[in-house]
N, CA and C of each residue as an Amber inpcrd file, in Angstrom:
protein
   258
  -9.1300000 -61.3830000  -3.0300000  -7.8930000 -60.6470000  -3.1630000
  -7.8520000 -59.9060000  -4.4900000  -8.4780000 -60.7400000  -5.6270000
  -8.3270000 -60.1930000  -6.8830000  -9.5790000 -58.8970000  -6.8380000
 -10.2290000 -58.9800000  -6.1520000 -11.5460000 -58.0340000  -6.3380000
 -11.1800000 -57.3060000  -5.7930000 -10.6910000 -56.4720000  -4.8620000
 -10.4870000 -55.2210000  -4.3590000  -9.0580000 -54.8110000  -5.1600000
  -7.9700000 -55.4080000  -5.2280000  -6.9540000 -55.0690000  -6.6110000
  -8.1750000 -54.7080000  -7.9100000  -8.6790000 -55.4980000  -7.9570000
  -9.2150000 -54.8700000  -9.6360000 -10.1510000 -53.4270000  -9.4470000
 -11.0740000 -53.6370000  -8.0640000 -11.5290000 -52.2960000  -7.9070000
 -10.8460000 -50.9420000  -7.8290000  -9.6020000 -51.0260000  -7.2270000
  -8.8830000 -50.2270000  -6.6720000  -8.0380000 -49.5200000  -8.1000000
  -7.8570000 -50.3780000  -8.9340000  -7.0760000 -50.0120000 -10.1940000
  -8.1100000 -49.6170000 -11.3690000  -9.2730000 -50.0150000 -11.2690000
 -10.2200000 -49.2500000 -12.0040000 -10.7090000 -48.1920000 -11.6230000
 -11.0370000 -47.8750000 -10.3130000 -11.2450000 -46.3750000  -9.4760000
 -10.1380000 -45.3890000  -9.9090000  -8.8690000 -45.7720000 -10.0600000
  -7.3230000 -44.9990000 -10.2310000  -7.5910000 -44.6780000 -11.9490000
  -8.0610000 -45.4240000 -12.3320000  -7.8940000 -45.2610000 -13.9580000
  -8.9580000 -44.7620000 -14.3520000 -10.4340000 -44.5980000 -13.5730000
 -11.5760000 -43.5360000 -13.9020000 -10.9830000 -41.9020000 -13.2010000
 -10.3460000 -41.7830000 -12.6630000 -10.0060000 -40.7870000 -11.6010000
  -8.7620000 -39.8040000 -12.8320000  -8.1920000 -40.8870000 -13.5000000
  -7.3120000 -40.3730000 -14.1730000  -7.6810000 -39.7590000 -15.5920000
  -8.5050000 -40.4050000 -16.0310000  -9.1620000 -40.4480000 -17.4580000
 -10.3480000 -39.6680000 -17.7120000 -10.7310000 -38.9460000 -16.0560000
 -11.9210000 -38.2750000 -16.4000000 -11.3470000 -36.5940000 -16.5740000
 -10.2000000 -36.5640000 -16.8750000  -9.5170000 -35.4580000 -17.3070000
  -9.8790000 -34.7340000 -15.7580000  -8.9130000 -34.8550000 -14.5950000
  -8.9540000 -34.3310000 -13.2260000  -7.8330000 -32.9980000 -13.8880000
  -8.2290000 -31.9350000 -13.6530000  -7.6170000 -30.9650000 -13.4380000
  -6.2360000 -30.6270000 -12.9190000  -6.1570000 -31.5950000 -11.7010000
  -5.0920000 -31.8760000 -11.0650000  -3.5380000 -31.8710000 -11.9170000
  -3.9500000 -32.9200000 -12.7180000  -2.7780000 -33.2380000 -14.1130000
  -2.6030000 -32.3500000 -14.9580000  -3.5180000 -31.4340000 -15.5960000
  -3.6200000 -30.7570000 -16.9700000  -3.0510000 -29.7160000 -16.7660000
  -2.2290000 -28.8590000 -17.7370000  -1.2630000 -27.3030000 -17.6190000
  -2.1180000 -26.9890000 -17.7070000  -1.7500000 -25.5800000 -17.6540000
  -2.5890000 -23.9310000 -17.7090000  -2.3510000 -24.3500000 -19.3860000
  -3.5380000 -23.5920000 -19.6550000  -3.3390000 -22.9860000 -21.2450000
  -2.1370000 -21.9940000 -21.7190000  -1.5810000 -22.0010000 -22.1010000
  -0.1620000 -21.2960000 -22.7540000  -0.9720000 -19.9790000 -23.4970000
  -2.3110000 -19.9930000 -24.1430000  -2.4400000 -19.2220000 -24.7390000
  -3.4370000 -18.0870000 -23.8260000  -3.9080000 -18.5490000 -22.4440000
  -4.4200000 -17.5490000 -21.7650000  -3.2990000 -16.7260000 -21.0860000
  -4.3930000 -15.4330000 -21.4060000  -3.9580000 -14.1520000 -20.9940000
  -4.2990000 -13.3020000 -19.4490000  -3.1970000 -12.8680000 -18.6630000
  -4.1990000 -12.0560000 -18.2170000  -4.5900000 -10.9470000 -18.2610000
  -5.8110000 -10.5760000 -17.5080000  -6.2740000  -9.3340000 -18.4920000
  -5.8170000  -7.8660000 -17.6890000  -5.2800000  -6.8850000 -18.3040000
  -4.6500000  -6.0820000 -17.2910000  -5.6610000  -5.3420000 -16.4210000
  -6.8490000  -5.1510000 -17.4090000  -7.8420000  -4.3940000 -16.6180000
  -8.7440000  -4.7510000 -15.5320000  -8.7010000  -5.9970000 -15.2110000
  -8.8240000  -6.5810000 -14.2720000  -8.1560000  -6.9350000 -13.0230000
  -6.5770000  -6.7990000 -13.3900000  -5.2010000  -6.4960000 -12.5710000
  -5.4310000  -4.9990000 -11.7380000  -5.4530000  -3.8810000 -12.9250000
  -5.7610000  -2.9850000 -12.5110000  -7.0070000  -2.5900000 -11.7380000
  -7.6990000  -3.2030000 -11.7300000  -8.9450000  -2.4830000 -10.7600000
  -8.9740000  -3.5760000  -9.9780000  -8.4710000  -4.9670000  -9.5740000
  -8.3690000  -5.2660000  -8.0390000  -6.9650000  -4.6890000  -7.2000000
  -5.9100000  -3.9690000  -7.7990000  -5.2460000  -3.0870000  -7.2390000
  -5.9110000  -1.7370000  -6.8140000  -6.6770000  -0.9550000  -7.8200000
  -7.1270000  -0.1780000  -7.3170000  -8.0640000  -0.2300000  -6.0840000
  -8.9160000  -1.3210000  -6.0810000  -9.9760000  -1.8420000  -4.8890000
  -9.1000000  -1.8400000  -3.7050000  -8.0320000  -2.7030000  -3.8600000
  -6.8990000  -3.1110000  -2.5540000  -6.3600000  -1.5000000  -2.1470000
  -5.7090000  -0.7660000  -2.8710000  -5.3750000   0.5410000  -2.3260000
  -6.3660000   1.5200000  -1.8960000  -7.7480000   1.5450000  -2.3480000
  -9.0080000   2.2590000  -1.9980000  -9.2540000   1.7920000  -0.4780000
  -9.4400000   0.3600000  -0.4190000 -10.0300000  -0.4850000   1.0360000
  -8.5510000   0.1430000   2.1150000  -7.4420000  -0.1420000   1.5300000
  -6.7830000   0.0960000   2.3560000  -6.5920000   1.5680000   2.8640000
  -6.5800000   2.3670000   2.4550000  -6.3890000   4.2450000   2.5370000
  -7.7990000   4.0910000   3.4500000  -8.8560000   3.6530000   3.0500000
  -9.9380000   4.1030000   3.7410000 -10.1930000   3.6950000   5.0620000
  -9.2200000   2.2930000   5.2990000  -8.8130000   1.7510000   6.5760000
  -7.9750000   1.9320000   7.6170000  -7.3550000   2.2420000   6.8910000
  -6.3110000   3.7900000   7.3920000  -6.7190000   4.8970000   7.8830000
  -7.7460000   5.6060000   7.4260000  -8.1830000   7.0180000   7.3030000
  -9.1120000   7.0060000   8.6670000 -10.0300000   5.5200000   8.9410000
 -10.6500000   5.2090000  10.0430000  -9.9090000   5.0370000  10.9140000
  -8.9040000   4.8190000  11.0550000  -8.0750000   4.9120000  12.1570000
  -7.5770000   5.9310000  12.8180000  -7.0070000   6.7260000  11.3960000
  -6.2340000   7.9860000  12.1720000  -7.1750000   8.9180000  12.5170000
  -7.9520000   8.5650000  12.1970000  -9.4770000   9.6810000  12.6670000
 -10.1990000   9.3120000  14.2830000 -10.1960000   7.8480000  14.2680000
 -10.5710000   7.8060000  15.4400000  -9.6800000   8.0740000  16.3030000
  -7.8830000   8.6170000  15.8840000  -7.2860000   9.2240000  16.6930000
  -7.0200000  10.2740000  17.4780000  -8.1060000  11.0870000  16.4310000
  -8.2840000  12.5630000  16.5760000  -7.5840000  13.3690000  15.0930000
  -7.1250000  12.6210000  14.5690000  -6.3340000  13.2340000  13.0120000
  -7.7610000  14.1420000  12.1490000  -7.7420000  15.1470000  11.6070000
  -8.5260000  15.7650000  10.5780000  -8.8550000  14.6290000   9.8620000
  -9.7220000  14.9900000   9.5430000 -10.3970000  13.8020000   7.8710000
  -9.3110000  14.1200000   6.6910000  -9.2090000  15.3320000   6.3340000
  -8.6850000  15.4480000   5.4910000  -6.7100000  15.3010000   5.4420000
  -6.1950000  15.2510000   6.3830000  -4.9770000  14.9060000   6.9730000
  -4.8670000  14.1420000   7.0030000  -5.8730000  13.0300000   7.2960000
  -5.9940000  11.5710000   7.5970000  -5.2820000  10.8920000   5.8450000
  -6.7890000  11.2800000   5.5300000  -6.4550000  10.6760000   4.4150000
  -5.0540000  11.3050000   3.1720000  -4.6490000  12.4470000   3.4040000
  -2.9520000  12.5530000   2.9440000  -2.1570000  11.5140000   3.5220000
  -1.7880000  12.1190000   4.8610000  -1.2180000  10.6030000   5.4660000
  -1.2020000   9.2260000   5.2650000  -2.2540000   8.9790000   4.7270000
  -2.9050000   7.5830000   4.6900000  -2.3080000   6.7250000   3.1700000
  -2.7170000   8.0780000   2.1520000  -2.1710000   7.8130000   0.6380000
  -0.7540000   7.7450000   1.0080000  -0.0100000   8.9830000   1.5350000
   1.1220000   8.4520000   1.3710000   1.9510000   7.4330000   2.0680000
   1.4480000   6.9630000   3.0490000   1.7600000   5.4570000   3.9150000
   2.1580000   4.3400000   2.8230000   0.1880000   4.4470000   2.2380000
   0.4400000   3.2420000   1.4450000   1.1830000   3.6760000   0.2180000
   1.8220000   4.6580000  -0.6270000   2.6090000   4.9480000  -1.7270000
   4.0070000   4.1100000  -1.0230000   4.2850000   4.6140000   0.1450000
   5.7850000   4.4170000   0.8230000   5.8120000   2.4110000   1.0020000
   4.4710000   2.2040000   1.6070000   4.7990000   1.0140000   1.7860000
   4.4430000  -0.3080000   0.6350000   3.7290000   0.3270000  -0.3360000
   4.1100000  -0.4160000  -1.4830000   4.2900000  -0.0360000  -2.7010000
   4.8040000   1.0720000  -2.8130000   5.6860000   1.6530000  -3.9780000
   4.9120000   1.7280000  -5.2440000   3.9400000   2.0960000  -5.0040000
   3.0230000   2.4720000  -6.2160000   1.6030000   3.5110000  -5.9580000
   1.3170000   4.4010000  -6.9340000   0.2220000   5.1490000  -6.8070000
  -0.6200000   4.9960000  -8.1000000  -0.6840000   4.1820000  -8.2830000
  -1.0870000   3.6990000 -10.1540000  -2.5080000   4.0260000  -9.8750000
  -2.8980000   5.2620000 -10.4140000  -4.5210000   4.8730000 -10.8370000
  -4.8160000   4.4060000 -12.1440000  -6.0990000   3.3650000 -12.5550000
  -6.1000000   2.1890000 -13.5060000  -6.7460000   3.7130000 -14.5380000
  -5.8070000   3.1420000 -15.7650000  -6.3160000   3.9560000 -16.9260000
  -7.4260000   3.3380000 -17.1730000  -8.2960000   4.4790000 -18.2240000
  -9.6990000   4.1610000 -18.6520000  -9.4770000   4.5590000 -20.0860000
């Protein structure tokens, strides 16, 4: 009886003490980095326009219509046209 209690509470107290991630905050002093913000937004609005653009094309839409349409879809449906400064 005492041996699986003592195992069980030493497993809990290596689990705890081996600094599990689980427990520990974020660092207060990390940052994030904007330019990295900025260019997986830009990736997400690129993939998306261009996913778009395959569509309205295989509709019969111009290429170049397509993709107006397409930018301004996604401007309307998420309210931004931010290209990432350099």
């Amino acid at each position: 009886m005492i041996k699986p209690l003592l195992l069980t509470t030493l497993t809990a107290s290596l689990a705890l003490a081996t600094g599990c991630s689980m427990f520990s905050k974020k660092n207060p002093n990390a940052k994030e980095s904007s330019a990295i913000a900025s260019e997986v937004e830009e990736t997400y609005r690129r993939r998306w326009v261009d996913k778009r653009v395959s569509e309205l094309t295989a509709q019969g839409t111009a290429a170049e219509v397509a993709r107006t349409q397409a930018e301004n879809e996604f401007r309307e449906k998420y309210g931004f046209d931010q290209r990432p400064k350099k």
